[in-house]
N, C-alpha and C positions, 0 to 999 in steps of 0.2 A: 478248188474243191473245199465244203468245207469242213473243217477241223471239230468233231462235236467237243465238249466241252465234259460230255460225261460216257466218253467211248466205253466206257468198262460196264456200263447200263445197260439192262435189254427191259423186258415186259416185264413186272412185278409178279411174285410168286403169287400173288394172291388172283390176280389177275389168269395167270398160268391156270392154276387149280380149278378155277369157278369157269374158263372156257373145258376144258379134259371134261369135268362134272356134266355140263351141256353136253360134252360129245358121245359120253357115256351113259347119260341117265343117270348117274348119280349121284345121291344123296347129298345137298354141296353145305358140308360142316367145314368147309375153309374158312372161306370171307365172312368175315365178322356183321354180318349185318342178320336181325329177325327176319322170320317167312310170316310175322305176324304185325298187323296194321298200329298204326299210333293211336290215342286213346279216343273215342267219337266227339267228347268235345273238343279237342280239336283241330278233327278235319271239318267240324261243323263251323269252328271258328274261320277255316279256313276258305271255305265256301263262300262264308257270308261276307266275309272280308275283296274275295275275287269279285265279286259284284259290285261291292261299294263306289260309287263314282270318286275318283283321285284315289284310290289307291295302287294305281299301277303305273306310277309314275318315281322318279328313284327316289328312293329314302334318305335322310340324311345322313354324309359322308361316315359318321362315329356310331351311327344306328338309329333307329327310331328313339325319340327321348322316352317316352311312355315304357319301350323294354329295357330300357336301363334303367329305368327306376322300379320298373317291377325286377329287375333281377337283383339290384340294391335291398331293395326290401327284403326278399325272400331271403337272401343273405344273411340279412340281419335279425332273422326272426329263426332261421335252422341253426345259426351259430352266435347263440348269443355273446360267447365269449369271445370275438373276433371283430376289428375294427368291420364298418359299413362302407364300401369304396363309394366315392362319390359319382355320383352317375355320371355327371358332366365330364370330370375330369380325368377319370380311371378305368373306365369302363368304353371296352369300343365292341360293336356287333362286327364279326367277320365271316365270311364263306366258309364256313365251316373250321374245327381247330388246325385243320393242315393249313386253312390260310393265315391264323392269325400264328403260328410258329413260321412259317415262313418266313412273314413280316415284321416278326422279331430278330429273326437268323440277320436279314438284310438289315434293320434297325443297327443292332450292336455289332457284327462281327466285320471287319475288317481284314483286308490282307494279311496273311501269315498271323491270324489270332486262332488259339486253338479254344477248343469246344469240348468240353467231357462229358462221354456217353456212358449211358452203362446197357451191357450188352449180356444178353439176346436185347437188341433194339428194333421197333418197328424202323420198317427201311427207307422209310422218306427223311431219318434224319442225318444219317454220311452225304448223299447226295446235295441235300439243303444246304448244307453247310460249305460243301466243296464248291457251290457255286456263288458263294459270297467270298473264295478265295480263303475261306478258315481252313483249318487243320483237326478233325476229329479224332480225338484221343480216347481211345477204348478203355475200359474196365470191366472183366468180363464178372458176369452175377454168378457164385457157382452154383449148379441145382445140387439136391431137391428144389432147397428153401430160396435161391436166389435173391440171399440177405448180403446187400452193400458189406465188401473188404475194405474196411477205411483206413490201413494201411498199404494198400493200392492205391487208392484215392491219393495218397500224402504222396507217396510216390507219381504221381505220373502229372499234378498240381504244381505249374511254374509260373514264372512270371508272365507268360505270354496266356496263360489261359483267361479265355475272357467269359468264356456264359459256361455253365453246368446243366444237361438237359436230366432231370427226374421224372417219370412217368409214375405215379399212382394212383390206383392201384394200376400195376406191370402189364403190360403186355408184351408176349406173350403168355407169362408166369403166372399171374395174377397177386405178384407180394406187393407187398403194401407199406410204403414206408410209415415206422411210428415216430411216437413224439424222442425215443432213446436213437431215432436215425438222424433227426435232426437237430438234435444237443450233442451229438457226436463230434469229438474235435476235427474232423472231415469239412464238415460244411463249414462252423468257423473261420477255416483255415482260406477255405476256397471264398469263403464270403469277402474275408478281408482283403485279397487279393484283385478278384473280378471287379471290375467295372458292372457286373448285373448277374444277377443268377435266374433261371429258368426253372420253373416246376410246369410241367404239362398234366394237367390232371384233368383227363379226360372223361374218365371213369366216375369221378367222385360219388356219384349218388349212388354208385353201384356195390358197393362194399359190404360185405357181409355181416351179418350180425355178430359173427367170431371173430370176428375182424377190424373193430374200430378204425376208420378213415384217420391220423394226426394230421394236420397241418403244421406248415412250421412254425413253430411258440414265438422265436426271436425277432422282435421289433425291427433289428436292426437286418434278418434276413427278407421282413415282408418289405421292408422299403426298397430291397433291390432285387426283387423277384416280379416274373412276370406272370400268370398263370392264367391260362386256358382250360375251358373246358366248351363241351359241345351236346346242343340240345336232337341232333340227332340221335343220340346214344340213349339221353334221359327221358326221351319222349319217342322210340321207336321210329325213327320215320328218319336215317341214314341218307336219303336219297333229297332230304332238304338243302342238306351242306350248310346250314345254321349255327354257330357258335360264337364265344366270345372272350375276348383279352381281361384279365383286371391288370392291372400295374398304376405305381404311382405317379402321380401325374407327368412328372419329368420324363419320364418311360413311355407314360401313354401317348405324350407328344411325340416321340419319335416314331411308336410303331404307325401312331396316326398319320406323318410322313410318307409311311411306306405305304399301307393300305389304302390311301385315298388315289395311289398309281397302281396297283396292281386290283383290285374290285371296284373303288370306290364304294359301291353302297350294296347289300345284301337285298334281296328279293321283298318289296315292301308289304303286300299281303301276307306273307309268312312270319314279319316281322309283327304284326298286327295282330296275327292267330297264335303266335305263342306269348305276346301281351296279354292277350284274352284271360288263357288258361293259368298264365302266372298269378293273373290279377283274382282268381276264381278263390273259393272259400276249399278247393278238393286240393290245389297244387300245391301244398306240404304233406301233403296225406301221401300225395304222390312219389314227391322224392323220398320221405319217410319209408314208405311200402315198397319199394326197389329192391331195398338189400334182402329180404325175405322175399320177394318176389322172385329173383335170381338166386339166393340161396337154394332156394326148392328146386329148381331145373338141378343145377348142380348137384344135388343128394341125388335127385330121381335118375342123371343120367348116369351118375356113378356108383348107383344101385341096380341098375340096369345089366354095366358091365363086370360087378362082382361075378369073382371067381370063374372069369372066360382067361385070363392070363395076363393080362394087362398090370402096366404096376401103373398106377395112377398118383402121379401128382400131387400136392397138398394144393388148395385153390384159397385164400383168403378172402381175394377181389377179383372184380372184373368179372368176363362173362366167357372164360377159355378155360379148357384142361389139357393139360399137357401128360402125354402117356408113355413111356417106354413098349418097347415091342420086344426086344431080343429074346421073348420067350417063344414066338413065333416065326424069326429070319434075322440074319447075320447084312440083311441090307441096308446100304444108305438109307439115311433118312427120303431121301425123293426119291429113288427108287422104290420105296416101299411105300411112299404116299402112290404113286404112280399107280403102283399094283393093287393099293386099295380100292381106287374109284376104278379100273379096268377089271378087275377081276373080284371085288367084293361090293364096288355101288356104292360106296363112300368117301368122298372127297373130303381132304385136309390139308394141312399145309404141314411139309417139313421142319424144323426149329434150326436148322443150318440157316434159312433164310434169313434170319434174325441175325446173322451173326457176318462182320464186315469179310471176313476170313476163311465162309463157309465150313466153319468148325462144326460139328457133328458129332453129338453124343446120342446118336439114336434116339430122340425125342420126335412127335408129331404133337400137333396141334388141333382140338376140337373145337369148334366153336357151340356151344349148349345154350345161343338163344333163339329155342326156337321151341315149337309147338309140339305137345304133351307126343304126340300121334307121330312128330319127323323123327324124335330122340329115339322112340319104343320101335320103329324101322330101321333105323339107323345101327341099333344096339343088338337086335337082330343078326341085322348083316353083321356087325364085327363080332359077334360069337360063334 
């Protein structure tokens, strides 16, 4: 018989949510993905790219060179204050950011290395970890604000710790670490310690204008940080599975290691179509116009549910709000997500699921990107 290796796993909440929403007909504000198309240059880039004779043949293993150097560039042109990774050697295209965290998990962690999470965490990263034999070591974020306890950090930060996972801006929270999260003697501490540190910044271009995105200032944490992000999120279109690693070269060698066995090479026409649009004279207007882009969903759905009872969340980043309920039922959090898509036609996700412990403070999770017309039904139904 065999023995799974992660028995205590079932079907992912998110997953759970968005089949219930099917069953139901209702409204699916779970899963983080738009009901609305990626930009028409392009899927027109992607069109003409699917035609092109050799382009559907594998890309090379690190990514197409042409999108590493357009994501080099744009780098170096939205962040003028921040080194240029070098396309060659720092920068690898991966199946999207859950592969290239993966391929970092298996890169650096080792038997009995532990891993610091900070929690509510999305759920792929206890499992990820436990299956390279680490040990993840929780920190819980407390809400509202879900601002890092850095003397939790110091406490739970040993010699065996080996990577630190940061998500900004947060998911499910949307806090956003600043430049006073990362001159904190927390990270120092953890810096000088680890063999590598980890920032997953998924979200980045999505940041509110209240909200300035920090990266980390310290020279000596970019040399051992690895950091991902993903152009399904910044270009709409979730269902590509497109993203990619920077780290410094030493780093990039290893994770390159791992992903040349586990993908090897990402979809080459798609790689081609978002060369295109990086390479265009409109794609900093684009990332630029994100954070107002998403800001405005976020006001309008949270003007929507003014004054129906809901306590809403502060949202900095990202593209989630997070709501209390206890003014309307004394239920679990899934249980009351349950009840909403069964009996109100709005699916969400409970905020226990975030958490390794199923700890639950009566929070739900909305996802707000979506189209002017899903929010204004949606908001409806929950009033």
């Amino acid at each position: 018989m065999l023995l799974s290796k992660l028995p205590d796993v079932g079907v992912s909440i998110f997953t759970q949510m968005t089949l219930l929403a099917q069953e139901t007909g209702a409204i699916n504000l779970a899963q983080g993905f738009p009901d609305y198309d990626p930009p028409q240059e392009l899927l027109e880039a992607l069109a003409q790219h699917a035609r092109t004779p050799g382009h559907h043949q594998y890309a090379p293993m690190p990514g197409l060179p042409r999108l590493r150097e357009a994501i080099a560039a744009q780098i170096g042109r939205l962040h003028a204050d921040a080194p240029v990774p070098d396309p060659a050697t720092e920068i690898t295209v991966t199946a999207g950011a859950t592969e290239a965290l993966y391929a970092v998990l298996a890169a650096v962690v080792r038997p009995g290395d532990e891993v610091l999470v900070f929690e509510p965490a999305y759920d792929l990263y206890g499992p990820a970890i436990r299956l390279q034999g680490g040990v993840p070591r929780y920190v819980r974020l407390p809400a509202p604000h879900f601002r890092p306890d850095w003397e939790a950090v110091r406490r739970v930060v040993s010699p065996r710790t080996r990577l630190v996972l940061v998500n900004t801006p947060h998911n499910p929270s949307g806090a956003v670490f600043t430049a006073d999260d990362w001159n904190e003697p927390g990270p120092p501490a953890v810096r000088h310690r680890c063999p590598g540190a980890q920032r997953r910044s998924v979200r980045a271009p999505r940041v509110r204008r209240d909200a300035p995105h920090e990266r980390p200032p310290a020279p000596e944490l970019r040399e051992r940080s690895f950091v991902l992000s993903s152009f399904g999120k910044t270009y709409h279109a979730t269902g590509w599975k497109v993203g990619y690693c920077i780290a410094p070269p030493a780093l990039t060698a290893e994770v390159r290691r791992v992903h040349q066995f586990l993908t090897f090479a990402v979809s080459t026409p798609t790689q081609h179509a978002l060369a295109d649009v990086l390479e265009a004279d409109t794609a900093d207007a684009h990332a630029r116009g994100l954070a107002q882009f998403y800001q405005e969903k976020r006001d309008a759905f949270r003007n929507l549910l003014e004054g129906a009872g809901w306590e809403l969340l502060p949202v900095p980043g990202g593209y989630f709000q997070l709501a209390r309920y206890d003014a309307f039922s004394p239920q679990k959090d899934l249980a009351f997500a349950q009840f909403l898509a069964r009996e109100k036609g709005v699916a969400v996700v409970p905020v226990s699921a975030f958490y390794h412990d199923g700890f639950d403070e009566g929070l739900i999770r909305f996802c707000f990107a979506k189209q002017p017309s899903t929010l204004t039904e949606a908001a409806a139904r929950l009033r």
